[in-house]
DOKOLSE-887685 format. One record per residue (C-alpha): x negated, y, z negated. Coordinates in steps of 0.2 Angstrom, whole numbers, plus 5000, padded with zeros to 4 digits. Layout:
XYZ...
END
This chain:
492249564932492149494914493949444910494549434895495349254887496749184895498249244882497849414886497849394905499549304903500249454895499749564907500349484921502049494914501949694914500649764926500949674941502649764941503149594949505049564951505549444936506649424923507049294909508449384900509849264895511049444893511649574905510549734906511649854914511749974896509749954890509150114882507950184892506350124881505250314883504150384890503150484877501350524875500550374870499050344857497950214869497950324886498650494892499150524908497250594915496550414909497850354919497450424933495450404932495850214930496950224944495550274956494350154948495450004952495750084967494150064973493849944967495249844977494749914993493249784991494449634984495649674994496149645014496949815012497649885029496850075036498150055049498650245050500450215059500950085043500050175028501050335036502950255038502550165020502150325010503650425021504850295012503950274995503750474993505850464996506250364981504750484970505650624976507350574967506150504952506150574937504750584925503450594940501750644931500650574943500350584962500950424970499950314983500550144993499750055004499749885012498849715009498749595022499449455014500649315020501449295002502849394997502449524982502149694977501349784962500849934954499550004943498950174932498850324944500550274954499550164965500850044971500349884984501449814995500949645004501349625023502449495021503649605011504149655029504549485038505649435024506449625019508149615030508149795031507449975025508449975008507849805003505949875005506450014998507349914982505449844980504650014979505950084968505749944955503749974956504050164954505050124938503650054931502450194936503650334928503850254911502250214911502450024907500749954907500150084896501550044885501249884887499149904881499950004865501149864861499749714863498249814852499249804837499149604839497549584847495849644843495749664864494949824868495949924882494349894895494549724891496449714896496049814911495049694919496349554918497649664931496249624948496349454945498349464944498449554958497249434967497649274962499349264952499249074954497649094940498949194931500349064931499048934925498449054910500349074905500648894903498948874895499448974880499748944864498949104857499849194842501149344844501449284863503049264863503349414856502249504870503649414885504849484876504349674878503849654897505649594898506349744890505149824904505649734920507349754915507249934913506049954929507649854939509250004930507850134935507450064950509150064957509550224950508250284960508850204975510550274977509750454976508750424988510350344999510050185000511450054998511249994979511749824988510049814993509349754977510349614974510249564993508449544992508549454976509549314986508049305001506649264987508249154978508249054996506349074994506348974980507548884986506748805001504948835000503648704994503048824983503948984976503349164983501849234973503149384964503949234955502549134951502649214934504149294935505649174939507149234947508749164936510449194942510749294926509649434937510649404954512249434944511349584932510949674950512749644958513549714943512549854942512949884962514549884959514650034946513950144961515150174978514750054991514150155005513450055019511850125026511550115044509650015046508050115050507450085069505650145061505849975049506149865062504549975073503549925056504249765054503749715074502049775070501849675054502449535065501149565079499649625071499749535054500449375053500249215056501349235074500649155090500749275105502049165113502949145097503049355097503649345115505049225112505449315095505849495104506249405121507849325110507949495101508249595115509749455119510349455103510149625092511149785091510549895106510150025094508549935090508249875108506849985106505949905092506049725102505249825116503749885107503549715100503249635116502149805120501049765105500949565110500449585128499449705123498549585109498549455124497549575138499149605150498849785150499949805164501549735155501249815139500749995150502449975156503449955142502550085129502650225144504650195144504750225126503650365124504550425140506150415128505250475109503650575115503550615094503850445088502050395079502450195085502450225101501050355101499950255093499950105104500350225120498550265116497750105112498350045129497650215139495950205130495950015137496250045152495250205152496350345155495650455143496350615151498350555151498050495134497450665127498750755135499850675127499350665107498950865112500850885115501250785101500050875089500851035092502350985085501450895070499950995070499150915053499850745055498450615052498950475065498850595078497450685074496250515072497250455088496650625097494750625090494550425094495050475110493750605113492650495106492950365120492850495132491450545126491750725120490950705102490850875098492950895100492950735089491850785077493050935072494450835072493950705060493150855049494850925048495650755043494250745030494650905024496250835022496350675014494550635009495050465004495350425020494050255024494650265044494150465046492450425038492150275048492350355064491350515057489950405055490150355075490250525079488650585069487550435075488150505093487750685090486250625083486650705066485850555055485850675038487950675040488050505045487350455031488550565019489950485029489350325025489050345008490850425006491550265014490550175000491150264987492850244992492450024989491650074971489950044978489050184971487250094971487250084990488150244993486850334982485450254993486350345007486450505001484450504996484150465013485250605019484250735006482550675015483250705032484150895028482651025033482951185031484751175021484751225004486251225002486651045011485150984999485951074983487750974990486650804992486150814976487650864965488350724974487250584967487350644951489250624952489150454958487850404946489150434933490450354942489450204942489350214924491150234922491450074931490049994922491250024907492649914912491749784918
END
């Protein structure tokens, strides 16, 4: 990307990352709500092209997580607090980085990403769930937009220009840190000041949200205090307050505005601490015999209601460490006890397909499915486990139904491609692939695969006629892109 000069990236990073922050020296609990009207630099269907562009242009930056189980419990919690948003003009999406630094942002489109480490610190569900509130604040009123409108009138910056400043945010917010202090660029200041106004409003919005929703408004300032201890403690601060500090002026902003709503105690998720034990296992920086002592203690120490969540994070560690046996024994006892619970079921199967039991593991995603006939964890669950077993054909339907589905899914057309190289269907394999392409912004190699597709389709018009329209639409696509660079 061609970045624009440091004093605009600076600017952005206070706005677009939708990073927690504030520098107010006053109490923000009466703000007027700043607006949401139609603005003069984009409306809301530029938004949302932009949204996919970036997009997908992050899934090729990005360590972005296809994990099925995680993007699934994420989005069920997200869609929560939209559902008690107002002002929702765009479908939301959020999915998971794996990163080991705390932070969160959102962007045009309601894209909202969430960093794996957001779990290991998050205490409980309403302290993830304060994040996501206070990045779907920022979608609703529409703040980087606002925020584009506000800086034109001091800059000669052309909005393409300003775009391509967020990935490097996003990416690296130590670069953004640096530009910040590096700047001495005219109408700054006054810049700071308006994403103030915006953080501000994101956090009133935010916990608005988040009582609707039922969650404790407690949450916010609880989790305020963990990056405070952050701070605190660490060599180095969290990358969501390397350029936005935390003062105690926000703590104390957060508590008073708590305290306006009823204090209603709300009992912790067991599916946060299943998520939170995955995150643990899978991505992060835990050794296996860490893991095991971490749940080992757990299963001492915690409330029994969660005994369960220890349980499956000793499942997943053995597992991880080849004891098939241990990890066998433990996941069939929780299954046993929550045949529907997408956790269990998900690892229930990676441990059946290790050990080759193909069979039981159908049988049981089968059951599963005909309580939750379109859910997408089991379905890819049931279709890898055909695949394994050798039954491409039954896969090959299944994964064509998920497509159907959600075609952005990069996991449903990864094992497409499997299935059509095994069916020996090399025209669809390479439409899969070029779809899986596509969905990393890499139109030039995707368009190569959809020409070889066209000169291996006999007989097909109407495949041919599909190829076809299908370049020409990503040749403009690659224009597009071309035009925020």
């Amino acid at each position: 990307m061609k970045y624009i000069k440091r004093h605009y990236l600076a600017a952005l990073l206070c706005c677009c990352s939708a990073l927690y922050s504030a520098t107010s020296a006053y109490a923000a609990t009466d703000l007027p709500e700043l607006g949401t009207a139609a603005l003069n630099t984009l409306s809301i269907e530029q938004e949302n092209v932009l949204g996919d562009a970036y997009m997908r242009i992050l899934r090729q930056q990005l360590p972005i997580i296809t994990d099925p189980v995680m993007s699934e419990y994420l989005t069920d919690v997200g869609n929560r607090l939209v559902a008690h948003s107002d002002n929702v003009k765009t479908p939301f999406e959020f999915f998971l980085i794996n990163n080991n630094e705390i932070n969160a942002f959102a962007f045009f489109g309601g894209h909202v990403g969430v960093h794996t480490a957001l779990f290991l610190f998050a205490g409980n569900e309403g302290e993830l769930a304060s994040v996501l509130a206070h990045e779907v604040a920022h979608v609703t009123q529409r703040h980087l937009a606002r925020s584009i409108e506000a800086q034109q009138k001091n800059t000669p910056a052309t909005v393409a220009g300003v775009l391509g400043s967020i990935l490097l945010a996003m990416a690296a917010p130590e670069a953004g840190i640096a530009a910040l202090q590096s700047t001495l660029a005219l109408g700054q200041q006054a810049q700071i000041n308006y994403t103030r106004m915006n953080e501000q409003e994101a956090d009133r919005i935010g916990m608005k949200t988040l009582v609707a929703a039922g969650y404790d408004p407690y949450a916010f300032p609880s989790f305020f205090g963990t990056l405070a201890a952050q701070t605190r403690f660490a060599a180095k601060p969290p990358a969501i307050l390397l350029t936005h500090p935390l003062p105690e002026s926000r703590i104390t902003d957060s508590r008073n505005r708590a305290a306006r709503y009823p204090r209603r105690p709300v009992e912790d998720s067991l599916m946060f601490r299943l998520a939170k034990a995955r995150v643990q296992v899978r991505y992060s920086n835990y050794s296996n015999e860490y893991a095991i002592d971490v749940f080992s203690r757990q299963l001492k120490e915690v409330d029994q209601r969660f005994k369960a969540a220890s349980e499956y994070g000793l499942a997943l560690t053995y597992f991880k460490m080849g004891q098939l046996d241990k990890a066998q024994t433990l996941i069939r006892q929780l299954i046993k006890l929550d045949p529907y619970n997408l956790f269990y079921l998900d690892t229930f199967a990676d441990v059946m397909l290790e050990t080759k039991q193909f069979d039981t593991a159908i049988k049981q995603l089968e059951q599963a499915r005909k309580n939750r006939p379109d859910n997408a964890v089991i379905e890819i669950n049931l279709a890898n486990a055909h695949l394994k077993k050798g039954d491409w054909e039954t896969a090959r339907k299944l994964l064509e139904r998920q497509r159907s589905l959600d075609p952005e899914n990069s996991t449903v057309y990864s094992l497409l491609t499997t299935v059509y190289g095994r069916l020996k269907m090399s025209a669809k394999k390479h439409i899969a692939q070029a779809e899986l392409l596509a969905l990393r912004a890499n139109y030039s190699n995707g368009i190569d695969e959809l020409q070889r597709a066209y000169r291996q389709t006999d007989d097909n018009p109407l495949q041919l006629a599909r190829i076809d329209a299908r370049i020409k639409q990503m040749r403009v696509a690659q224009q597009q892109l071309n035009q925020l660079k």
